[in-house]
N, CA and C atoms as an extended XYZ file, in Angstrom:
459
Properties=species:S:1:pos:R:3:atomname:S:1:resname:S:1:resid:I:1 pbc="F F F"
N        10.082       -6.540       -3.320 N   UNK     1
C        10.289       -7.908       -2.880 CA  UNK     1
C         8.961       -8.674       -2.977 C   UNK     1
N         9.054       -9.979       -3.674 N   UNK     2
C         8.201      -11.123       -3.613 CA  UNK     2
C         8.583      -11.800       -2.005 C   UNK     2
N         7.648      -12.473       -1.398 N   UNK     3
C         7.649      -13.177       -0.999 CA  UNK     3
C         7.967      -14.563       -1.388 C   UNK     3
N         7.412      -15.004       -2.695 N   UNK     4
C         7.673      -16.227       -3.182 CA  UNK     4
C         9.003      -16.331       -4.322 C   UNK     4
N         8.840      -14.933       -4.536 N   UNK     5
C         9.996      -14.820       -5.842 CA  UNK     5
C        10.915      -13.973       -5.470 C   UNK     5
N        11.415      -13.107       -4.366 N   UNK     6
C        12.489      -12.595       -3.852 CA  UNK     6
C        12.375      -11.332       -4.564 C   UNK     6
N        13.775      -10.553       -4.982 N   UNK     7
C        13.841       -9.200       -5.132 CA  UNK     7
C        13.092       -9.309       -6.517 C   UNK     7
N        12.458       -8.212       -6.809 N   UNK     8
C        12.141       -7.951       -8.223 CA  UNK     8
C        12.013       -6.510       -8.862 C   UNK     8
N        12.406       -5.976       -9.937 N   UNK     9
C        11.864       -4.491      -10.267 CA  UNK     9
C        10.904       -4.340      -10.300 C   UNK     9
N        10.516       -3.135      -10.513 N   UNK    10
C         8.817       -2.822      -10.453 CA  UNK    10
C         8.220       -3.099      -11.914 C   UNK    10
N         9.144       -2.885      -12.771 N   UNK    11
C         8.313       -3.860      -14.231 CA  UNK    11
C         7.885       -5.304      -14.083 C   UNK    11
N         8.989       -5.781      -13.027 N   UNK    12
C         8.046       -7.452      -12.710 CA  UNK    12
C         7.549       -7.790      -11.905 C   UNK    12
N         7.140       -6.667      -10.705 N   UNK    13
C         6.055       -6.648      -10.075 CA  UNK    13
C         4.929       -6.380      -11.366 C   UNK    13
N         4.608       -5.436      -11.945 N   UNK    14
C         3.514       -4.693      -12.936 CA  UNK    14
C         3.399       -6.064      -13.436 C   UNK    14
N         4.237       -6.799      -14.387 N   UNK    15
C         4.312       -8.177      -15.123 CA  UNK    15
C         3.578       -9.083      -13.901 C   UNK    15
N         3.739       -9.548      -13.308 N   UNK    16
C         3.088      -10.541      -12.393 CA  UNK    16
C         1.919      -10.202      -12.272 C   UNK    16
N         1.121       -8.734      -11.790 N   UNK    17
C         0.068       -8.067      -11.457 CA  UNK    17
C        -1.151       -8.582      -12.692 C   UNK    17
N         0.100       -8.283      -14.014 N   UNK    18
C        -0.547       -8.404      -14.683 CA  UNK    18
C        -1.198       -9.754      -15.148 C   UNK    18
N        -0.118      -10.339      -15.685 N   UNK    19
C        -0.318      -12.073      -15.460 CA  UNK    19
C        -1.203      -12.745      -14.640 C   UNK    19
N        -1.325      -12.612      -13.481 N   UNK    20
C        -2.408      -13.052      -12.487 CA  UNK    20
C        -3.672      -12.479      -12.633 C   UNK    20
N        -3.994      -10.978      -13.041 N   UNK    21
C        -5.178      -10.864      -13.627 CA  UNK    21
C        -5.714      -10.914      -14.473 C   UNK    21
N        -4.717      -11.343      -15.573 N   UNK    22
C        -5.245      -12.005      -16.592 CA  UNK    22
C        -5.972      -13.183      -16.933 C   UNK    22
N        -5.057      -14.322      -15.392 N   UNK    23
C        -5.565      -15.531      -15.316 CA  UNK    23
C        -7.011      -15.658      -15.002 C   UNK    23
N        -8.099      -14.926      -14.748 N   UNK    24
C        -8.993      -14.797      -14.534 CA  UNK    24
C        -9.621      -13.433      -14.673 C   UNK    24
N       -10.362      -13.654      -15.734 N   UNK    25
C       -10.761      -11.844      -16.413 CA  UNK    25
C       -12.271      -11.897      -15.763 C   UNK    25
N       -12.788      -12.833      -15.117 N   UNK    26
C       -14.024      -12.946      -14.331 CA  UNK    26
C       -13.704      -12.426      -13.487 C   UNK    26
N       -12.804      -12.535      -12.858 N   UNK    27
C       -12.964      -12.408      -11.481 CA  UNK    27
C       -12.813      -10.830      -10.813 C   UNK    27
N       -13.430      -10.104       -9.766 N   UNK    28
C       -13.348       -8.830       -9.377 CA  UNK    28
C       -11.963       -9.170       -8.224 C   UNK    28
N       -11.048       -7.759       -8.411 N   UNK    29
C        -9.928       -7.297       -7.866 CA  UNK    29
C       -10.202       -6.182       -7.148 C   UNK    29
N        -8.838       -5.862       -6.359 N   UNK    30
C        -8.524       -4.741       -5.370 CA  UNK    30
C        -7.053       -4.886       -5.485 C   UNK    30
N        -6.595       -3.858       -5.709 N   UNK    31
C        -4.958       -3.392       -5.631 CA  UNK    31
C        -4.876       -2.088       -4.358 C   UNK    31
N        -4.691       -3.021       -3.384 N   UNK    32
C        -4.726       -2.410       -1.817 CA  UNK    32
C        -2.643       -1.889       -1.828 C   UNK    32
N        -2.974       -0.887       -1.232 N   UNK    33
C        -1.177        0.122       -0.913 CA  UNK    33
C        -1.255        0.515        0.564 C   UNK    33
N        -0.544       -0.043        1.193 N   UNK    34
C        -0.527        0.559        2.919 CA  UNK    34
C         1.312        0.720        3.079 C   UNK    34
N         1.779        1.625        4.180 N   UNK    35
C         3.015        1.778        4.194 CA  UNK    35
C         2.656        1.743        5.922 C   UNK    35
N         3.719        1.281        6.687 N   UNK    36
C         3.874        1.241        8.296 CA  UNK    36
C         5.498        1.520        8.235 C   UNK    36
N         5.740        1.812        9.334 N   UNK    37
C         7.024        2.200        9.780 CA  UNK    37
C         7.399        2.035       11.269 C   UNK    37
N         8.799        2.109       11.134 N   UNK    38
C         9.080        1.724       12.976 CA  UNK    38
C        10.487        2.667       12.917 C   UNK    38
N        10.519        3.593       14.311 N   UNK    39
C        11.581        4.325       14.218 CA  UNK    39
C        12.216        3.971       15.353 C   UNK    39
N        13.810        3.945       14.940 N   UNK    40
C        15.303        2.530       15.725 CA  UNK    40
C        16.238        2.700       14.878 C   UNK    40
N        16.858        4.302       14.842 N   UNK    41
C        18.142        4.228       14.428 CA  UNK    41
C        17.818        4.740       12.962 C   UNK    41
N        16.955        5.716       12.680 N   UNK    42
C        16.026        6.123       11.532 CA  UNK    42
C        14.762        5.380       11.457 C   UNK    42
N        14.266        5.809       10.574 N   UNK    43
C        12.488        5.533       10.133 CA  UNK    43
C        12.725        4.334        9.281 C   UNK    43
N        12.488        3.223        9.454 N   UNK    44
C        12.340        2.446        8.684 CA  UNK    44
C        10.714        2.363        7.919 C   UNK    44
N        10.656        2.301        6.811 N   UNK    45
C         9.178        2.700        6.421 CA  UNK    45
C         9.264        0.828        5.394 C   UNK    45
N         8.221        0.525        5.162 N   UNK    46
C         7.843       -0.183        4.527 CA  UNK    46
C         6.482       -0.293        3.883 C   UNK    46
N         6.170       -0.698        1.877 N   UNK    47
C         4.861       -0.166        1.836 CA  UNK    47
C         4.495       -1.995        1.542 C   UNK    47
N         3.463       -2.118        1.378 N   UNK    48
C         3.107       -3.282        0.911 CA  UNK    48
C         1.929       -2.895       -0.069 C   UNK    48
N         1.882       -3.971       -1.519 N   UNK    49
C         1.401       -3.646       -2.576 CA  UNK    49
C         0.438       -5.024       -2.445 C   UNK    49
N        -0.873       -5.217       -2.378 N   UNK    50
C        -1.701       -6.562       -2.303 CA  UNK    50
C        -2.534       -6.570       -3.734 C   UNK    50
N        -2.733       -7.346       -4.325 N   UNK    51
C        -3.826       -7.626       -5.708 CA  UNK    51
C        -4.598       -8.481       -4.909 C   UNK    51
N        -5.650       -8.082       -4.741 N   UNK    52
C        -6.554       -9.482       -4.234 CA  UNK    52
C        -7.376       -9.664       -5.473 C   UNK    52
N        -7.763      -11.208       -5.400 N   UNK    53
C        -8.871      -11.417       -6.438 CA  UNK    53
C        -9.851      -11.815       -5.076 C   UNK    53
N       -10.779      -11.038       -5.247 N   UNK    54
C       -11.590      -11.060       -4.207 CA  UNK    54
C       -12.471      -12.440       -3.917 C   UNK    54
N       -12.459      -12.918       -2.703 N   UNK    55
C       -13.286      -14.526       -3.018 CA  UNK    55
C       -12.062      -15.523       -2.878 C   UNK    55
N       -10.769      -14.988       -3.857 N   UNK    56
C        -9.710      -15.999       -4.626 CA  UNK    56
C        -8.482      -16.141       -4.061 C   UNK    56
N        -7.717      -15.362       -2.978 N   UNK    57
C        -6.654      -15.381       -2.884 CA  UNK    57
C        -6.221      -14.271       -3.438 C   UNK    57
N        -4.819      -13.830       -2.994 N   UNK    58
C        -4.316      -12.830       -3.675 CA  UNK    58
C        -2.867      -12.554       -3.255 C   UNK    58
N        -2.244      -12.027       -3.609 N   UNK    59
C        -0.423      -12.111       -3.906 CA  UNK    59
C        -0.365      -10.492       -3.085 C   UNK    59
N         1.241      -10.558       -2.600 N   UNK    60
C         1.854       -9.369       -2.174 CA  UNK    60
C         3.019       -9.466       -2.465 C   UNK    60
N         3.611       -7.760       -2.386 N   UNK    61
C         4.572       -7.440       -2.732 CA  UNK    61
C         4.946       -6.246       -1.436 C   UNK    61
N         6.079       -6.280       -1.243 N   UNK    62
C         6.700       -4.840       -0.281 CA  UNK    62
C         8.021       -4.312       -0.627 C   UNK    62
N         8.329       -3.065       -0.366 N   UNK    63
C         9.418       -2.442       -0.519 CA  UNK    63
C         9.696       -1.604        0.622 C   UNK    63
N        11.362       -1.375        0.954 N   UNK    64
C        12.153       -1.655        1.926 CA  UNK    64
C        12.451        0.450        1.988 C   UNK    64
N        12.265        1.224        2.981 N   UNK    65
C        12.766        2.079        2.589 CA  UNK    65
C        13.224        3.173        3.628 C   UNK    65
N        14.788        3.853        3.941 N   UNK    66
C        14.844        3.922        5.119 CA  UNK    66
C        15.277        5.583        5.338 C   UNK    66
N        14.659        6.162        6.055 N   UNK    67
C        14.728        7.773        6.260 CA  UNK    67
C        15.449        8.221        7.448 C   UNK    67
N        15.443        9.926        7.825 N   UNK    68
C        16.095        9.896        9.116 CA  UNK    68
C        14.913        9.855       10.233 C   UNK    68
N        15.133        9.519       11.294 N   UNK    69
C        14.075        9.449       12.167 CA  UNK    69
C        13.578       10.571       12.499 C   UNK    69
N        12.171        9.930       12.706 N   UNK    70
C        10.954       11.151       12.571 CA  UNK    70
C        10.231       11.022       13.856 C   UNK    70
N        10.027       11.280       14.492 N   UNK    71
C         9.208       11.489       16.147 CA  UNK    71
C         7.906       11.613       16.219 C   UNK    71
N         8.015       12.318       15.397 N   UNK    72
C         6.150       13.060       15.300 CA  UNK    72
C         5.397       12.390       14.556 C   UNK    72
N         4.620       11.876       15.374 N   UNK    73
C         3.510       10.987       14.618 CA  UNK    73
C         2.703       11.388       13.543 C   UNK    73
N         2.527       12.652       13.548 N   UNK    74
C         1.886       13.570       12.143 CA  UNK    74
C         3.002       13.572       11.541 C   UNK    74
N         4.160       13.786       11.199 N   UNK    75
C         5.047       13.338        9.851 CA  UNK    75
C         5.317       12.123        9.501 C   UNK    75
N         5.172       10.995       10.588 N   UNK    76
C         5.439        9.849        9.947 CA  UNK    76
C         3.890        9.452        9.292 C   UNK    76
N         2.694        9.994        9.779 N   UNK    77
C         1.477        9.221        9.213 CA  UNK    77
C         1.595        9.895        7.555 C   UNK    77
N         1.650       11.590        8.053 N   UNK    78
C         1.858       12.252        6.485 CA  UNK    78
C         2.745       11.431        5.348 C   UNK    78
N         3.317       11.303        6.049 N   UNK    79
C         4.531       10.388        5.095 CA  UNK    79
C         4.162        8.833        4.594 C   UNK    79
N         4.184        8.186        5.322 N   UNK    80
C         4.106        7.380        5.370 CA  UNK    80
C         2.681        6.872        4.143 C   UNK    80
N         1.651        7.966        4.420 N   UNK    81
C         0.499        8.068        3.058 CA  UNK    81
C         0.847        8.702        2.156 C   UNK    81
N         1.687        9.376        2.055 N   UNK    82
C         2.727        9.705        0.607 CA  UNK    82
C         3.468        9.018       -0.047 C   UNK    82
N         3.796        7.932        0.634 N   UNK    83
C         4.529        7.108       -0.025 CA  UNK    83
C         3.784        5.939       -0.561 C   UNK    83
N         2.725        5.500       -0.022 N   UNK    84
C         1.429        4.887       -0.440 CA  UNK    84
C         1.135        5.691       -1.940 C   UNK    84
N         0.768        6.950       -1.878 N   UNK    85
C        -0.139        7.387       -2.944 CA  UNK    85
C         1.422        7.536       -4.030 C   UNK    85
N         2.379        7.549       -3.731 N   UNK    86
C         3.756        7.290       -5.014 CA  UNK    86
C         3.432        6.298       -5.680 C   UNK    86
N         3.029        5.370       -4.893 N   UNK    87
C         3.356        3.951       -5.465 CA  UNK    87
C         2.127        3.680       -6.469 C   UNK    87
N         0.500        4.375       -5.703 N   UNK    88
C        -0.430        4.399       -6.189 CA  UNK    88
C        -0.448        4.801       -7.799 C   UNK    88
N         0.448        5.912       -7.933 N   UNK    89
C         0.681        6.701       -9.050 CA  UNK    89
C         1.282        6.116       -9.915 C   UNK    89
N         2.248        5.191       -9.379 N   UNK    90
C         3.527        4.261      -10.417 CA  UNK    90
C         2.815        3.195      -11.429 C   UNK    90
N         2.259        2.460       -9.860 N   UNK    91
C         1.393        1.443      -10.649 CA  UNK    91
C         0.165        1.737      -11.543 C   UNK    91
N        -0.662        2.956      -11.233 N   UNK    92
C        -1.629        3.346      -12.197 CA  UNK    92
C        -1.295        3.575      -13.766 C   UNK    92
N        -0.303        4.272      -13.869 N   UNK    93
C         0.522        4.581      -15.092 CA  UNK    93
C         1.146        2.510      -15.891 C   UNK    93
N         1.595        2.203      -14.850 N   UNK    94
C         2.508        1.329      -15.711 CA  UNK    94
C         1.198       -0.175      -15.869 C   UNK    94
N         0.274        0.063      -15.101 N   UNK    95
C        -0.977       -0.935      -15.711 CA  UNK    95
C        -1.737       -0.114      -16.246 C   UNK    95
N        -1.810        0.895      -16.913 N   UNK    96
C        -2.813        1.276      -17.760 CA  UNK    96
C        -2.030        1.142      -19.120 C   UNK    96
N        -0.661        1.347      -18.977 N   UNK    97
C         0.346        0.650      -20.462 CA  UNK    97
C         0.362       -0.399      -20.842 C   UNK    97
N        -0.143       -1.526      -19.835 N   UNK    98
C        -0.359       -2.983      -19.720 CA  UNK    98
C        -1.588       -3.283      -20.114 C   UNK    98
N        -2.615       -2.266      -20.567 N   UNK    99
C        -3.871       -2.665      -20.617 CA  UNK    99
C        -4.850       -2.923      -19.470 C   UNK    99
N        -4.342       -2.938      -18.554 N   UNK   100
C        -4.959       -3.328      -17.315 CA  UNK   100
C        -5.440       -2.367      -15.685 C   UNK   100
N        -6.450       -1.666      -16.752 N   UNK   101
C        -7.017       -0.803      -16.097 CA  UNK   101
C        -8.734       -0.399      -15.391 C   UNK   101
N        -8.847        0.015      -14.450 N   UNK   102
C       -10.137       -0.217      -13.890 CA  UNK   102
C       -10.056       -0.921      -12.936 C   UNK   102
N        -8.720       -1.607      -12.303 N   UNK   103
C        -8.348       -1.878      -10.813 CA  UNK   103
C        -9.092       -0.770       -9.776 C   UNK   103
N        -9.946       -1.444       -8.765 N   UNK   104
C       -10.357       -1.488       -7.476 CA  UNK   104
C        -9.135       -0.648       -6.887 C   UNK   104
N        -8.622        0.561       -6.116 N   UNK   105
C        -7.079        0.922       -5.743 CA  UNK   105
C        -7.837        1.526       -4.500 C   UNK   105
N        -6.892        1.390       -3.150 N   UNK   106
C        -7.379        1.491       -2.104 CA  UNK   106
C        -5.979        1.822       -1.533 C   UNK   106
N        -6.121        2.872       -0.726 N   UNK   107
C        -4.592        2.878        0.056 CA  UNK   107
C        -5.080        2.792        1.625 C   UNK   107
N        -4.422        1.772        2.204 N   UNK   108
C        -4.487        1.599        3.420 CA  UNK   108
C        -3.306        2.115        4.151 C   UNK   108
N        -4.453        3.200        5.787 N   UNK   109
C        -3.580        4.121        6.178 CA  UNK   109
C        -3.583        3.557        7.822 C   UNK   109
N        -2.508        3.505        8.377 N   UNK   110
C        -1.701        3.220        9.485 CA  UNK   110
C        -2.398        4.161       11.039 C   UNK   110
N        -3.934        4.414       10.867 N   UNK   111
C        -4.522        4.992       11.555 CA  UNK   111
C        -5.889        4.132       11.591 C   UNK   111
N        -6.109        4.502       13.467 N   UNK   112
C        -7.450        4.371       13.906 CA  UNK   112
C        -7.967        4.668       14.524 C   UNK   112
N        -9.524        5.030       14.660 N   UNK   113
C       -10.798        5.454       15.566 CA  UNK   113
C        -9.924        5.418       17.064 C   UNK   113
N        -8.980        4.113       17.746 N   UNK   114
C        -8.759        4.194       18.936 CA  UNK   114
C        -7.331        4.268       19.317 C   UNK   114
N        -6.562        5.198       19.917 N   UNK   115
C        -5.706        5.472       19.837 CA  UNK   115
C        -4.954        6.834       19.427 C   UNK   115
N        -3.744        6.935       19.325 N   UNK   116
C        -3.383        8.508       19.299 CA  UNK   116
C        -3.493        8.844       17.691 C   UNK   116
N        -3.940        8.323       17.195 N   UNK   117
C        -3.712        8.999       15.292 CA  UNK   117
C        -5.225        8.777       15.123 C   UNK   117
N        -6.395        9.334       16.002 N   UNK   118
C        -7.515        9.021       15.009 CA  UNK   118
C        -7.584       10.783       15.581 C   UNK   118
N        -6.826       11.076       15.544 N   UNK   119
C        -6.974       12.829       15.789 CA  UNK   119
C        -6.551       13.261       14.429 C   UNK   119
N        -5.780       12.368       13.748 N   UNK   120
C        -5.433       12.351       12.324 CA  UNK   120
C        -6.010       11.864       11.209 C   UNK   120
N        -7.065       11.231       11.141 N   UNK   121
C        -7.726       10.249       10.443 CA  UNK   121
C        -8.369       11.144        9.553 C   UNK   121
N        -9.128       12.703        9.614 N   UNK   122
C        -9.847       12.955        8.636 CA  UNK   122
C        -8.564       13.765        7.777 C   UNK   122
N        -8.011       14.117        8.280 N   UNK   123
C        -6.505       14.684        6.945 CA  UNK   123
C        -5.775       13.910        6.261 C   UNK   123
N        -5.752       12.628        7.126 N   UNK   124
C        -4.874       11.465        5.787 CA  UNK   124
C        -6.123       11.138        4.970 C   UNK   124
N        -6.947       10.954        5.289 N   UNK   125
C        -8.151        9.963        4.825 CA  UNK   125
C        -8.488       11.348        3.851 C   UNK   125
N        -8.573       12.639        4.046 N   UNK   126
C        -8.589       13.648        3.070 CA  UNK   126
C        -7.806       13.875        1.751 C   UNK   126
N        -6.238       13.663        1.900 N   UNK   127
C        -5.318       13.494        1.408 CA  UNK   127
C        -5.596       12.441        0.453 C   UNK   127
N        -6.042       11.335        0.956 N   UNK   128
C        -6.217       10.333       -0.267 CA  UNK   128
C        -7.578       10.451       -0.737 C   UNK   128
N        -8.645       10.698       -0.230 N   UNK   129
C        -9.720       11.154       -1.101 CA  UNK   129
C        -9.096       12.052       -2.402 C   UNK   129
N        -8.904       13.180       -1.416 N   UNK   130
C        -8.698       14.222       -2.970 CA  UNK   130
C        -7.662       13.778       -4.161 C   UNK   130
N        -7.233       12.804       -3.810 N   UNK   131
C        -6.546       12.296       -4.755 CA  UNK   131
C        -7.166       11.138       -5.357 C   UNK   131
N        -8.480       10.890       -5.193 N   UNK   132
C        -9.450       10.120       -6.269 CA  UNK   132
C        -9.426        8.783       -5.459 C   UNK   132
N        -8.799        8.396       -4.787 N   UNK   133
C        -8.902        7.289       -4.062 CA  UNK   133
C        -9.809        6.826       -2.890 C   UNK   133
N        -9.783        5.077       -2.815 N   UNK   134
C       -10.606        4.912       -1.367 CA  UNK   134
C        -9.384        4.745       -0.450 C   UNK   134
N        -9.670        5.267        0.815 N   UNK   135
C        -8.932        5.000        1.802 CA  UNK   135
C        -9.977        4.257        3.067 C   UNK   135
N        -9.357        3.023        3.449 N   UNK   136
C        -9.335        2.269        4.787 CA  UNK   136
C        -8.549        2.360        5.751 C   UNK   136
N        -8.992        2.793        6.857 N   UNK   137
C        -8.395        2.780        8.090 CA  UNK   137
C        -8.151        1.222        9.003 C   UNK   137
N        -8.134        1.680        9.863 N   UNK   138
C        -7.827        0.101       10.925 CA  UNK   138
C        -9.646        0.332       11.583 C   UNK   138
N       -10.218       -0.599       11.888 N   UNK   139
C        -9.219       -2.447       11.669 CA  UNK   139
C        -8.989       -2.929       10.502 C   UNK   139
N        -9.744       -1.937        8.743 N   UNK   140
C        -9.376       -2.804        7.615 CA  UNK   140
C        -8.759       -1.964        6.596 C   UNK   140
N        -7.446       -1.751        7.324 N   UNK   141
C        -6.603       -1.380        6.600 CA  UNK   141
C        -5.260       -2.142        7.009 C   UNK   141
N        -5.000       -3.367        6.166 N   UNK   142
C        -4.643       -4.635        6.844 CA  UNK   142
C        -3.214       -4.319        5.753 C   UNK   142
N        -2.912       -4.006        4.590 N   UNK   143
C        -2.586       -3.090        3.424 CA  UNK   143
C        -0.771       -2.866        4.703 C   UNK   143
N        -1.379       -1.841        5.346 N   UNK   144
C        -0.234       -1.076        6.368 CA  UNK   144
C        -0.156       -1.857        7.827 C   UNK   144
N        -1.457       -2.323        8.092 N   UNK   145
C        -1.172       -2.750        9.933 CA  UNK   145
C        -0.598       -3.884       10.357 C   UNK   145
N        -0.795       -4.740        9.077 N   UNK   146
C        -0.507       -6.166        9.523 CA  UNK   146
C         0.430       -6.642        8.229 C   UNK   146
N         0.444       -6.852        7.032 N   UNK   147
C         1.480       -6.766        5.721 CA  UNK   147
C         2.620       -6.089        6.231 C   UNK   147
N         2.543       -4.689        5.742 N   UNK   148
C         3.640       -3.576        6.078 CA  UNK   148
C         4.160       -3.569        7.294 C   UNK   148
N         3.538       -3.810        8.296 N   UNK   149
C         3.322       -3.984        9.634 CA  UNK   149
C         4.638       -5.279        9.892 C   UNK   149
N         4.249       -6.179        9.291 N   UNK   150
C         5.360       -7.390        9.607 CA  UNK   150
C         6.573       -7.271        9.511 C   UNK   150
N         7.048       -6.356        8.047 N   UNK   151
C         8.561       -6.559        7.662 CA  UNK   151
C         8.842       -5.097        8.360 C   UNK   151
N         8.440       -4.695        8.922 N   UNK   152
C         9.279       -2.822        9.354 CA  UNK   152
C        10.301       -3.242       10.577 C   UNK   152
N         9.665       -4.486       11.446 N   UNK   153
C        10.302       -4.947       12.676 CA  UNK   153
C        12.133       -5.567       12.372 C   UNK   153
């Protein structure tokens, strides 16, 4: 889902991604991935996909996705950064077919220093290291807390 443009496949998410960074080949990017969730009758998970042109503004995208409910805060964080690093994987592949590669990629994870998941913070934040990535936590991992964060409610 666009915000401005409503449902879309993921070829016209990739198409837009692309288009907009094309519009400016100066300018430095970040393709930020955070997923949040709220559990009410199953896990509702939601990830949000951000391109920032840094300085410039920048566009989002989210997708809607709904599991059986999960309790445990270590399977929904596990999860919840698995489904981040899917998406990570989708889009790496389908913009490097686009030409448009050497994106900034950051997955923002639904954990922080204060509170009950920073007992979790060096295994997700591990998880996406070893998988070549930067990972941001809260407060700037805005990606999952506050994007993803909005539509799960």
């Amino acid at each position: 889902m666009s915000p401005t443009r409503g449902a879309m496949t993921m070829e016209q998410m990739v198409g837009d991604i692309v288009n907009y960074v094309r519009e400016d080949h100066s300018a430095d990017y970040r393709l930020m991935i955070g997923t949040d969730s709220h559990t009410r009758q199953g896990t509702h998970m939601v990830t949000a996909i951000i391109i920032q042109r840094v300085g410039k503004g920048a566009r989002y995208f989210y997708r809607h996705s709904h599991h059986l409910s999960m309790r445990s805060l270590r399977q929904k964080l596990f999860y919840e950064t698995s489904l981040s690093l899917e998406v990570v994987f989708a889009l790496r592949d389908k913009l490097a077919r686009s030409l448009v590669a050497g994106l900034r990629m950051e997955i923002h994870v639904d954990a922080g220093y204060v509170g009950p998941t920073r007992e979790l913070i060096r295994e997700v934040v591990g998880m996406v290291v070893a998988n070549g990535l930067v990972a941001q936590v809260k407060p700037h991992s805005f990606a999952a807390s506050a994007v993803a964060n909005k539509y799960t409610k």
